[in-house]
N, C-alpha and C positions, 0 to 999 in steps of 0.2 A: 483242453488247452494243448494234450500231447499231439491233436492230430489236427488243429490250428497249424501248428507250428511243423510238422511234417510237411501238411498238404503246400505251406508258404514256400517251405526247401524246394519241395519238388517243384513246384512254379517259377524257381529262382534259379535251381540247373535246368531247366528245359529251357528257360531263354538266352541262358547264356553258352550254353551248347549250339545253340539256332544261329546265336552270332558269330557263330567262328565259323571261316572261311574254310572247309577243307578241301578245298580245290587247288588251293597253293597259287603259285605262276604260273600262267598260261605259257606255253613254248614258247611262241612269240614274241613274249615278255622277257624271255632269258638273254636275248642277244639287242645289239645297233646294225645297224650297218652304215659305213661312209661307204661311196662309191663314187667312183668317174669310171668316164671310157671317151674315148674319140676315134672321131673315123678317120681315116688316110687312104690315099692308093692313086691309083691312076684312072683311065677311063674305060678298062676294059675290068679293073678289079677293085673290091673296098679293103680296107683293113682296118678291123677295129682291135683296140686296143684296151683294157682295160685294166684296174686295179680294184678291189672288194675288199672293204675292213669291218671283219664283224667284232666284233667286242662283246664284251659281256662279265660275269665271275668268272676266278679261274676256276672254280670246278667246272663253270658251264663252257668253258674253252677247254679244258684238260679233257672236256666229256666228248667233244666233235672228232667224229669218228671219218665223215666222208662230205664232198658237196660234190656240185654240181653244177655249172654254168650252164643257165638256160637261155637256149637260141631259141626264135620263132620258128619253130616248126614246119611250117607255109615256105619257107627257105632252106630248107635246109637240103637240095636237090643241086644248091648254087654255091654250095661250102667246099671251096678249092682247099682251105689247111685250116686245121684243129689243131692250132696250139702252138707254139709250145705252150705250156701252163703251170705255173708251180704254186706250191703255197707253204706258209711261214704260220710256226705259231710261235707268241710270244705272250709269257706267263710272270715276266715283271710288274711292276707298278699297276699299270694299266695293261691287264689281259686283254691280248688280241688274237682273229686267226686271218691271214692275209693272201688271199689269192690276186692272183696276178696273168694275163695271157691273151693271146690274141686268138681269132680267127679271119680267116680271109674269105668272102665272096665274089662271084662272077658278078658283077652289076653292068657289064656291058649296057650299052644302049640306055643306059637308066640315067634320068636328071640326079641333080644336087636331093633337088627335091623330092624324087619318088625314093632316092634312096633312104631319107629322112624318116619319109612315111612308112617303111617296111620294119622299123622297129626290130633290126634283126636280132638285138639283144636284148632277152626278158628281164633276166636277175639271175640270184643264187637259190640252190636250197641247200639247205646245211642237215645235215644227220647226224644225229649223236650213236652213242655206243645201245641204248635202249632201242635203239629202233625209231626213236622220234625224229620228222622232219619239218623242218620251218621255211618257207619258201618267203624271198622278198623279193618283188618286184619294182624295174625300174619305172615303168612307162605308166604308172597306176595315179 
């Protein structure tokens, strides 16, 4: 009966060992993002303009160490100004980190239209202090 009753335990920590999750949250699960942006400029230049709101816990906004505004790449030969760009954290009520900024391209000769399509603005990635990065895209 002693070993009835062993072999049952043992059956009963193996599955409930099996059911715990020890992966925790995925990074990408740590944060939101709100975002806008808009284009402006004239006919020989764009200016996009934008604001990024990541949210998340405050440990997981205390933890963001660095980002990064991701441009298309494919353009970025046509990037007249970088920036200015700032960013804001706020660790009230509702934990936030908030960037903010512009950049400007040559769109000379280019429609409403082709400018639309060149998707000059990707998204953000966000880096914490571990080294971990979480990348959100807009155009996805």
């Amino acid at each position: 009966m002693k070993k009835i009753s062993i072999i049952i335990l043992a059956v009963c920590l193996a599955f409930t060992l099996g059911a715990c999750n020890h992966g925790g949250i995925k990074q990408s699960e740590k944060y939101a993002m709100n975002a806008s942006y808009s284009y402006g400029g004239d006919s020989n230049k764009t200016e996009i303009s934008y604001s990024i709101i990541i949210s998340g816990a405050k440990k997981d906004i205390e933890n963001i160490d660095a980002y990064e505004v991701l441009i298309n790449m494919d353009y970025l030969d046509l990037m007249l100004e970088n920036g200015p760009h700032s960013s804001e954290r706020g660790l009230e009520k509702t934990p936030y980190f908030k960037i903010v900024g512009n950049f400007t391209f040559n769109t000379s000769g280019k429609s409403k239209e082709e400018i639309d399509e060149m998707k000059l603005l990707e998204g953000v990635e966000i880096i914490d202090k571990d080294r971990n990065k979480v990348t959100f895209k807009f155009n996805d």
